[in-house]
MIVEXMI-783429 format. One line per field, with one value per residue (C-alpha): residue in one letter; x, z, y. Coordinates in Angstrom, 3 decimals. Layout:
// MIVEXMI-783429
res <- (a | ...) .
X <- (X | ...) .
Z <- (Z | ...) .
Y <- (Y | ...) .
// end
This chain:
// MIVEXMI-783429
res <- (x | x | x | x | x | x | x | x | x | x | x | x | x | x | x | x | x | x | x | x | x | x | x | x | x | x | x | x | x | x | x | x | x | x | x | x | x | x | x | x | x | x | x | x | x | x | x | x | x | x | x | x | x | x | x | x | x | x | x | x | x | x | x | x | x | x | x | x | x | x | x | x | x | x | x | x | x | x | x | x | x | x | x | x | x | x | x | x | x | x | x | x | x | x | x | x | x | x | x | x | x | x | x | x | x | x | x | x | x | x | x | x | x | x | x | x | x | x | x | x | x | x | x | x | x | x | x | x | x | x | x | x | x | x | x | x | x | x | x | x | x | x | x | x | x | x | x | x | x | x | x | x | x | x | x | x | x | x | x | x | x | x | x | x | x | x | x | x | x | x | x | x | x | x | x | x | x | x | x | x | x | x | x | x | x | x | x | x | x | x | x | x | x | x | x | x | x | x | x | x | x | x | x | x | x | x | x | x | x | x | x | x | x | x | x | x | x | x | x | x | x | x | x | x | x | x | x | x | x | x | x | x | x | x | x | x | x | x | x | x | x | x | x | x | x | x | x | x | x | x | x | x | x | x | x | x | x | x | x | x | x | x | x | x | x | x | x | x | x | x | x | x | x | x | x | x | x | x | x | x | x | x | x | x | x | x | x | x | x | x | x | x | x | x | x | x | x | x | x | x | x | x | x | x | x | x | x | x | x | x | x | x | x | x | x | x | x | x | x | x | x | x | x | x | x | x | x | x | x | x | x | x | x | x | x | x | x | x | x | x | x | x | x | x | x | x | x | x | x | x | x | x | x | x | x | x | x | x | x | x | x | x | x | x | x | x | x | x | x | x | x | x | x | x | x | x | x | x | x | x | x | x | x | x | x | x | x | x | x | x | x | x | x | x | x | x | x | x | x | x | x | x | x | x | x | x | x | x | x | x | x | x) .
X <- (-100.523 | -101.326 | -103.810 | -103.310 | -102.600 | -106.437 | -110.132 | -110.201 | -110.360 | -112.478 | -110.446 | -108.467 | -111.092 | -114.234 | -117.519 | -117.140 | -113.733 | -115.005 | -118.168 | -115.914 | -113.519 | -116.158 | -117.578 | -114.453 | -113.222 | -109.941 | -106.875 | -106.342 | -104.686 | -101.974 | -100.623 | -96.932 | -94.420 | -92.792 | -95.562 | -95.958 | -99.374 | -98.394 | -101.011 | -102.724 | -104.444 | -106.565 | -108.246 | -111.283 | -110.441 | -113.642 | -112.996 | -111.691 | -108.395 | -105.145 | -106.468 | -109.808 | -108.561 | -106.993 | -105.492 | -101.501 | -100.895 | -102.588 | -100.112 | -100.611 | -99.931 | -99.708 | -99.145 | -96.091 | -95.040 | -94.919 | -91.608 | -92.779 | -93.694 | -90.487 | -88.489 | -89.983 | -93.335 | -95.378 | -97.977 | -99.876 | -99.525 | -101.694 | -102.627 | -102.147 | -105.561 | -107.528 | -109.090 | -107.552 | -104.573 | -103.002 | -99.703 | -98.687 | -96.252 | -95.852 | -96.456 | -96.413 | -99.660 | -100.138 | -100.420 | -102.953 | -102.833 | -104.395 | -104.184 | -104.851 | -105.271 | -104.516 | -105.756 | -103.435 | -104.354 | -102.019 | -102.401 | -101.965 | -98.641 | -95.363 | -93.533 | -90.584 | -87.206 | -84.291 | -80.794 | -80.544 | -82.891 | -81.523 | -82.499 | -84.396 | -86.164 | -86.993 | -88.701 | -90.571 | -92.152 | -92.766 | -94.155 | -96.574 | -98.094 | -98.482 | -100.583 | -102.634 | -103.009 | -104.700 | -106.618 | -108.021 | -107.832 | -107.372 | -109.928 | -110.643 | -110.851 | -114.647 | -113.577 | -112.578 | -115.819 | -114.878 | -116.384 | -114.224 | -112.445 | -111.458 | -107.532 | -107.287 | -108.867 | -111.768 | -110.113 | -111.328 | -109.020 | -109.381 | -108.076 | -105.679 | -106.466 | -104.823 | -105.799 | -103.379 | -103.648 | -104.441 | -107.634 | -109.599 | -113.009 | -115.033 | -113.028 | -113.612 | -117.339 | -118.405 | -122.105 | -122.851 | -125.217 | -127.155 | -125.832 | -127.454 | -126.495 | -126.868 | -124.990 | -124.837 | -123.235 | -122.500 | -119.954 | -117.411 | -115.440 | -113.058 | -111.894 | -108.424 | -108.038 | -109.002 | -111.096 | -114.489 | -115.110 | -117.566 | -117.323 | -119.337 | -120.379 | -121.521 | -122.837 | -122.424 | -124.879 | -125.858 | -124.652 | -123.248 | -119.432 | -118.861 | -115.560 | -114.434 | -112.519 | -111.575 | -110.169 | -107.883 | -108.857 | -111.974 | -113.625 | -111.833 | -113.394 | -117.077 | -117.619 | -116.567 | -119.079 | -120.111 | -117.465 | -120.353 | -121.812 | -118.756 | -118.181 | -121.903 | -120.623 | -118.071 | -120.013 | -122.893 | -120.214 | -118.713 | -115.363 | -115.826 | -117.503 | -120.152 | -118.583 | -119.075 | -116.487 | -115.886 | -114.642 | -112.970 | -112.307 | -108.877 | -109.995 | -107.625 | -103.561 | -102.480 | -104.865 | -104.161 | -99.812 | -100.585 | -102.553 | -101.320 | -97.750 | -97.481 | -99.952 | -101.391 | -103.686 | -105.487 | -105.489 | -106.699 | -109.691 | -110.209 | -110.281 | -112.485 | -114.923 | -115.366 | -114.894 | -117.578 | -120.204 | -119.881 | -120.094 | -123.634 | -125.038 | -123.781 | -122.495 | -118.887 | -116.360 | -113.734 | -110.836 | -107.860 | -107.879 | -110.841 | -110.322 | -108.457 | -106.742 | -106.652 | -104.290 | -102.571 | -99.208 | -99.250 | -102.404 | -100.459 | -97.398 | -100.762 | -102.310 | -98.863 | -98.169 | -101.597 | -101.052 | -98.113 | -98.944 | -102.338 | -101.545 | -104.867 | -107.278 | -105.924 | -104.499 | -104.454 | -103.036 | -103.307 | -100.437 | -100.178 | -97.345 | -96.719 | -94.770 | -92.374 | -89.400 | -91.068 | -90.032 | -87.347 | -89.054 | -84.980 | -84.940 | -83.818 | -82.143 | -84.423 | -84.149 | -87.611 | -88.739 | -91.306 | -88.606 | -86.780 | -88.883 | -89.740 | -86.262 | -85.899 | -88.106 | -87.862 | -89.781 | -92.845 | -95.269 | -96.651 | -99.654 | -99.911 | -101.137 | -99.461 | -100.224 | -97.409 | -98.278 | -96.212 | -95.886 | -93.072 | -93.032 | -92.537 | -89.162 | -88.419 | -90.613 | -89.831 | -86.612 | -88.091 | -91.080 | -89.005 | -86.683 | -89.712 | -91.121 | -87.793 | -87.971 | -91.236 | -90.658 | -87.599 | -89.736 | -91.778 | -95.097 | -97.225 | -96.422 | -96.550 | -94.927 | -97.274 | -95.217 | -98.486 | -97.545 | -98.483 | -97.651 | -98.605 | -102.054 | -105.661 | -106.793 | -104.080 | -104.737 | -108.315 | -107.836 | -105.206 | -107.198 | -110.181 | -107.780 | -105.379 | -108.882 | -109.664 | -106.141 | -106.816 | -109.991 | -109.119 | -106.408 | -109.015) .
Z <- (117.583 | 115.399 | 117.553 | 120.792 | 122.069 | 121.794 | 122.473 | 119.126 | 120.352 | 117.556 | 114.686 | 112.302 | 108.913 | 110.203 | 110.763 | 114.224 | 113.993 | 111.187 | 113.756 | 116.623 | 114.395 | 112.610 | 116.340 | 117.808 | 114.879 | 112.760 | 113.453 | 116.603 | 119.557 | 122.195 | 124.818 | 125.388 | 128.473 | 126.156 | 125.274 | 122.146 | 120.894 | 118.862 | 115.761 | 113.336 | 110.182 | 108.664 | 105.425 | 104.562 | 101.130 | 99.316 | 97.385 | 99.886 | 100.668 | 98.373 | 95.981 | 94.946 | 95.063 | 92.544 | 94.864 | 95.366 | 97.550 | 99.945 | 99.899 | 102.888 | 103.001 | 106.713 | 105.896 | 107.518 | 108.830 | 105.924 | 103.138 | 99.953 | 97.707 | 95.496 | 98.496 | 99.672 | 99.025 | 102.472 | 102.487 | 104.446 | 104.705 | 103.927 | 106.769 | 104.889 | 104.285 | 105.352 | 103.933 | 106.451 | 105.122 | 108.196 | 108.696 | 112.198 | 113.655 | 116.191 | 116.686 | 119.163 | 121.712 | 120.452 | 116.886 | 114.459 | 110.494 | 107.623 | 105.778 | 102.844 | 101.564 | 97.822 | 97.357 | 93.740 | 91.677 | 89.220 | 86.513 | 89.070 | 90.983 | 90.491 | 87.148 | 86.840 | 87.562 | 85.201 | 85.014 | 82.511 | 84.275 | 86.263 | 90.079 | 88.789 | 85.705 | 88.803 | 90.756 | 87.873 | 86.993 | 90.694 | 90.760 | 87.786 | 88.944 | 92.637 | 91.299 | 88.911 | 91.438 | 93.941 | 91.012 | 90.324 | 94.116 | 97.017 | 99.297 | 103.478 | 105.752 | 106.292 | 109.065 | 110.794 | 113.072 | 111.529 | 108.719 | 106.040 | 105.112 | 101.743 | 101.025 | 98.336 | 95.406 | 96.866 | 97.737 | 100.553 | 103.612 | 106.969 | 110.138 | 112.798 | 116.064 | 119.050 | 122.309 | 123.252 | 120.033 | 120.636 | 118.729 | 118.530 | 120.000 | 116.825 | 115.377 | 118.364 | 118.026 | 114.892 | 115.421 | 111.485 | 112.203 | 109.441 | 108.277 | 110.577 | 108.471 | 105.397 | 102.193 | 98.619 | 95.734 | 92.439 | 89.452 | 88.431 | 84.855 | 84.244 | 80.490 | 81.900 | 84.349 | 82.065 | 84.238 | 85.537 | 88.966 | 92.230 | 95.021 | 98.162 | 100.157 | 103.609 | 106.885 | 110.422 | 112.188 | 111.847 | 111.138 | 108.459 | 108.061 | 108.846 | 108.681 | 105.618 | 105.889 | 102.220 | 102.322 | 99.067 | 98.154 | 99.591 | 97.954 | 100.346 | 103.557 | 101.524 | 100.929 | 104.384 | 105.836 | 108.802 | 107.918 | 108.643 | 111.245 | 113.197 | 112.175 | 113.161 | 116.746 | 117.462 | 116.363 | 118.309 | 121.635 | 120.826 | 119.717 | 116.806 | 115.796 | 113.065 | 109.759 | 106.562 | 104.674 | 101.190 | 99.930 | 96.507 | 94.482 | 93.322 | 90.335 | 89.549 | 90.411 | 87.438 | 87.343 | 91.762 | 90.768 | 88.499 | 90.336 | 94.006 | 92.909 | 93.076 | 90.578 | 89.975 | 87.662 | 90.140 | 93.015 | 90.258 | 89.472 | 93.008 | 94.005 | 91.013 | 89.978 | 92.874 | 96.250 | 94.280 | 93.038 | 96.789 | 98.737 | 96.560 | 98.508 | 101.826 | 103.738 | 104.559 | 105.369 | 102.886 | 105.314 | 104.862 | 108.947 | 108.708 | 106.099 | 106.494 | 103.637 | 104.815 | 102.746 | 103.027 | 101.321 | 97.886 | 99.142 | 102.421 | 100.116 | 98.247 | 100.844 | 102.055 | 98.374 | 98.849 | 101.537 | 100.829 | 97.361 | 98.264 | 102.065 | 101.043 | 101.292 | 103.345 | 106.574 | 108.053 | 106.973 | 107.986 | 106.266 | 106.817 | 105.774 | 103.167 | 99.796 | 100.706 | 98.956 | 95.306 | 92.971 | 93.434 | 95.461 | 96.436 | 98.483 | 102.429 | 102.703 | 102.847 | 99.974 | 98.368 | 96.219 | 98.633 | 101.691 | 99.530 | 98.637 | 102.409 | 103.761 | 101.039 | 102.580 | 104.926 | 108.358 | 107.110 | 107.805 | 110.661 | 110.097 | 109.024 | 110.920 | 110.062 | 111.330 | 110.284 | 111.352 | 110.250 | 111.261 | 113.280 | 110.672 | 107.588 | 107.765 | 104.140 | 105.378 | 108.425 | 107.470 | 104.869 | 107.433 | 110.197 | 107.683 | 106.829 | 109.978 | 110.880 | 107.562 | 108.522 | 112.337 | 110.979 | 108.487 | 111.298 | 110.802 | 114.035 | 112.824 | 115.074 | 114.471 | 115.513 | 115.109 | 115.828 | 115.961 | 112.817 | 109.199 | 105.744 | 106.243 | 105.816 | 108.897 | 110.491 | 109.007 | 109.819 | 113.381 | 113.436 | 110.910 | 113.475 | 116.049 | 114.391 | 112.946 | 116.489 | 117.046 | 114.442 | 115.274 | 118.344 | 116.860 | 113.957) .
Y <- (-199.666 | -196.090 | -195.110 | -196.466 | -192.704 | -191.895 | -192.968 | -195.388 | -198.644 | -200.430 | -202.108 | -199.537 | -199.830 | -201.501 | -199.823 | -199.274 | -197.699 | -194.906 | -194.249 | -193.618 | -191.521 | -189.066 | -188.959 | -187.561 | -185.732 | -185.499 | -184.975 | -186.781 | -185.036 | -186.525 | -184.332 | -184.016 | -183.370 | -180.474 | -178.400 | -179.961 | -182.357 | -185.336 | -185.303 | -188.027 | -187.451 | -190.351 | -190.344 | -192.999 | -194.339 | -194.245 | -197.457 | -199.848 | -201.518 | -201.343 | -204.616 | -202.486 | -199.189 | -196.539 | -194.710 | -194.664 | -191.853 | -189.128 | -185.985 | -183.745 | -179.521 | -178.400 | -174.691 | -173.719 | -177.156 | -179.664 | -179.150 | -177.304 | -179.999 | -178.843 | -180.145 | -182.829 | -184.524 | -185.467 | -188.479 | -190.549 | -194.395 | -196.832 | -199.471 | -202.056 | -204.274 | -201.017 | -198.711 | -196.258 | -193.669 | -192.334 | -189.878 | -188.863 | -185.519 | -183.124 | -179.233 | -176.606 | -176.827 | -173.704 | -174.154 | -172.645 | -172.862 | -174.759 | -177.924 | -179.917 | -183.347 | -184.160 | -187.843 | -189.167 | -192.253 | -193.878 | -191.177 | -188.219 | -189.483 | -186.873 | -186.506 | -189.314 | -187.257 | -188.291 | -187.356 | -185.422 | -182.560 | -179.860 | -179.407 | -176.461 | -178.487 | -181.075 | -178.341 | -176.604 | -179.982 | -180.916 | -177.355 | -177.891 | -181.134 | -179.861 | -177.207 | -179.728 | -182.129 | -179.496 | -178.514 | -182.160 | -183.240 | -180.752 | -181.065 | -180.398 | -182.739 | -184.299 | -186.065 | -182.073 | -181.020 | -177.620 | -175.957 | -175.616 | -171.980 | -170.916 | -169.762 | -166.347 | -168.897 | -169.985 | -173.673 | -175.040 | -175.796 | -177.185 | -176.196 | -177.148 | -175.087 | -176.770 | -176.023 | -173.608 | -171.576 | -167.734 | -167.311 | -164.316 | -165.143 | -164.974 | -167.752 | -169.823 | -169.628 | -171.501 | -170.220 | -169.288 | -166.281 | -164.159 | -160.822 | -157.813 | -154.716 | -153.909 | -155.429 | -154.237 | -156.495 | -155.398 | -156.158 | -153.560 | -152.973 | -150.849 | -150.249 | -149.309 | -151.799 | -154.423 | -156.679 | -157.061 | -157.497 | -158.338 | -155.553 | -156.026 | -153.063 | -153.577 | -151.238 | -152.278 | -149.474 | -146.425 | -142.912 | -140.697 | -140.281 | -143.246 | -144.433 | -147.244 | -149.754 | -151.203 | -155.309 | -156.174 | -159.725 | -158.904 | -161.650 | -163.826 | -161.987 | -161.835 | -164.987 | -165.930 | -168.058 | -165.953 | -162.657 | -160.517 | -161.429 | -160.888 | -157.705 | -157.221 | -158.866 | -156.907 | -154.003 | -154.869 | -155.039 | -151.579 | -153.082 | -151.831 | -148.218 | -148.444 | -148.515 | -149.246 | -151.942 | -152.452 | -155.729 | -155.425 | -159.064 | -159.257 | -162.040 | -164.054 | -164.540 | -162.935 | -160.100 | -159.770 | -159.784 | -156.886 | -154.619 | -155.096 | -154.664 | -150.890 | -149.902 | -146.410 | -147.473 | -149.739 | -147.082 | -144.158 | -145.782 | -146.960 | -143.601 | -142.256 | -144.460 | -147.119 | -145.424 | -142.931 | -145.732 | -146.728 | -143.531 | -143.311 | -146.420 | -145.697 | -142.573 | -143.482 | -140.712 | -139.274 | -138.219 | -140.100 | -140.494 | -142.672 | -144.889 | -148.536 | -150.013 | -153.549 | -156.301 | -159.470 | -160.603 | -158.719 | -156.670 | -155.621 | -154.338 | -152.822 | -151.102 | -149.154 | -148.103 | -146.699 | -144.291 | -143.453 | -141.743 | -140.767 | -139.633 | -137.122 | -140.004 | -143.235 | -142.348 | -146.299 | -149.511 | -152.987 | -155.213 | -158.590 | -160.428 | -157.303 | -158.581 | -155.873 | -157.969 | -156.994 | -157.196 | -159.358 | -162.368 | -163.229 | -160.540 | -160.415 | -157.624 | -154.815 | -153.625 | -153.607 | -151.151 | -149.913 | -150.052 | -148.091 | -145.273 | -144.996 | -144.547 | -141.979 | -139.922 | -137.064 | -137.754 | -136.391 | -139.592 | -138.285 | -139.175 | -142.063 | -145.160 | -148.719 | -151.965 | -154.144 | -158.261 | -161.063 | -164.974 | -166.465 | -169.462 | -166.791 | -167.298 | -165.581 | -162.743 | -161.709 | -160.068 | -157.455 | -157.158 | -155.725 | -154.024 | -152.160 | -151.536 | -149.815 | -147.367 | -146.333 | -145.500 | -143.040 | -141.554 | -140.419 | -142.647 | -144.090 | -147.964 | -151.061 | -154.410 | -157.439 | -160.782 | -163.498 | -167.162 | -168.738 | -168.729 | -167.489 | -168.329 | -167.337 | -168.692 | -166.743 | -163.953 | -163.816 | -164.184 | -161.370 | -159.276 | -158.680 | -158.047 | -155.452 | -153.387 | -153.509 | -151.246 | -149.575 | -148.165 | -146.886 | -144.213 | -143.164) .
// end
């Protein structure tokens, strides 16, 4: 029986069963011995059992857990007779990440491998119709109690927070509260940069010389439901000093590979045109101790490159998950460009501030992370290395954003 390990007890499919299932809320938990939950995710086909239906498979994502689709596609199972698609594993009690259903009818199911095609033909094609199909299908969970988040493109995702996930408190509380201080929206072009742009502006109290904390794919944080208002709560608590944060919109993926890759350009008319349009709406400090440059995977490679070639003006950086293998994405060793220029430094980083964070699931990361981490503690800068449990992941990120600004702000 699928779901004898929970509170369902009507019949998989009828009425009752989808009542008591949107009551408790998907994915089902079971408790284990070995600190680990068994999990079930069920999806409601909207057009009935396998004779009526166009559906032929429900591919799942678990960031961080589930194969890359290039390895190995992961779907759930039709009961048979049902309407009900169900796939069941197990994870750490303390697991937090995102996931992803892709529902696929007949049209949308993986390209036909034959054997003529090379392993890496097979994987470019499985590549190109994974990123179709979430295109056409991706979608959250309705049957999660929580609100959907948004990943870098605006998709929506759902989450998987099991009880013995370390949270920050904000995340916890799904309260969606109004905005308290004061925001300013507003499109930016740039003739040089090539693309037009929205930038958000927003103050959390009171005060002049304030310091700034600037997010790369800030569009990400700003259209947040309820981004905000936590900063306004942990304002409000004194966690956080009054400050002013401004939330720049990296586009699009080709436009955000270009400019967070080490590009002067970008951080030139940053400096010049936008951090001045800004300071003219709100009074926000211009020392280099006071400003946060605040990224994650290409935008925390971003926001070192940053300080280090403009030590004049930003003093702190929070990277998570930094791209610090560009621009060769093969690389483990340590090597990256970026690691490179720091270790050929003399020790003269003393004062910078650097927030390092990584995932213990970014297994391809973690290596050029630490490597990193070392080259900057030689070179004499004030760096900490945060390893949080989780994976390349928004909703990881988010949680461990709030926190490491927290840090942060305490040495500024």
């Amino acid at each position: 029986q699928v779901f004898s390990a929970s509170d369902i007890t009507a019949v998989p499919g009828s009425d009752a069963f989808w009542k008591q299932i949107k009551k408790q809320g998907i994915p089902l938990l079971t408790s284990r011995a070995d600190n680990q939950c068994g999990i079930t995710f069920l999806w409601r086909d909207p057009q009935g059992a396998e004779n009526c239906s166009p559906y032929k498979a429900v591919f799942i994502d678990v960031y961080s857990h589930t194969p890359h689709p290039t390895r190995q596609l992961t779907s759930l199972v039709r009961l048979t007779g049902t309407d009900v698609w169900y796939w069941q594993t197990q994870l750490p009690a303390d697991w937090l990440g995102s996931y992803v259903l892709l529902p696929a009818k007949n049209t949308q199911l993986p390209p036909a491998k034959s054997a003529q095609q090379s392993s890496s033909d097979v994987a470019a094609a499985v590549r190109g119709w994974w990123i179709n199909l979430l295109q056409q299908s991706g979608q959250a969970d309705v049957l999660n109690l929580r609100a959907p988040h948004v990943d870098g493109n605006g998709r929506e995702l759902s989450a998987l927070i099991l009880p013995g996930a370390a949270v920050h408190a904000q995340l916890r509380d799904e309260k969606c509260l109004p905005a308290q201080g004061r925001l300013h929206h507003w499109r930016w072009h740039n003739a040089l940069l090539g693309a037009e742009r929205d930038v958000w502006c927003y103050r959390c109290g009171t005060g002049r010389d304030l310091p700034l904390v600037i997010f790369l794919d800030g569009q990400r944080w700003a259209r947040s439901k309820g981004f905000f208002a936590q900063l306004d709560a942990l304002t409000h608590s004194g966690e956080f000093p009054p400050a002013v944060y401004l939330f720049i919109d990296s586009v699009s993926s080709d436009v955000r590979s270009r400019e967070l890759t080490c590009n002067s350009a970008f951080w030139l008319m940053l400096q010049q045109e936008l951090l001045a349009d800004a300071q003219r709406l709100e009074a926000f400090s211009s020392a280099a101790q006071k400003t946060i440059v605040a990224g994650q995977s290409f935008g925390g490679l971003a926001a070192l490159y940053a300080a280090l070639n403009w030590p004049q003006r930003f003093g702190n950086v929070l990277s998570q998950s930094g791209s610090f293998w560009w621009p060769d994405v093969n690389e483990e060793a340590g090597n990256g460009l970026l690691t490179r220029h720091v270790r050929s430094s003399a020790p003269v980083l003393s004062e910078l501030n650097v927030e390092l964070q990584i995932g213990c699931y970014e297994d391809g990361m973690l290596g050029v992370n630490h490597a990193m981490y070392e080259a900057l503690n030689v070179a004499g800068a004030h760096v900490s290395f945060q390893q949080f449990r989780g994976g390349h992941d928004w909703l990881c990120w988010h949680s461990e954003l709030l926190s490491g600004l927290k840090r942060l702000f305490s040495v500024i």
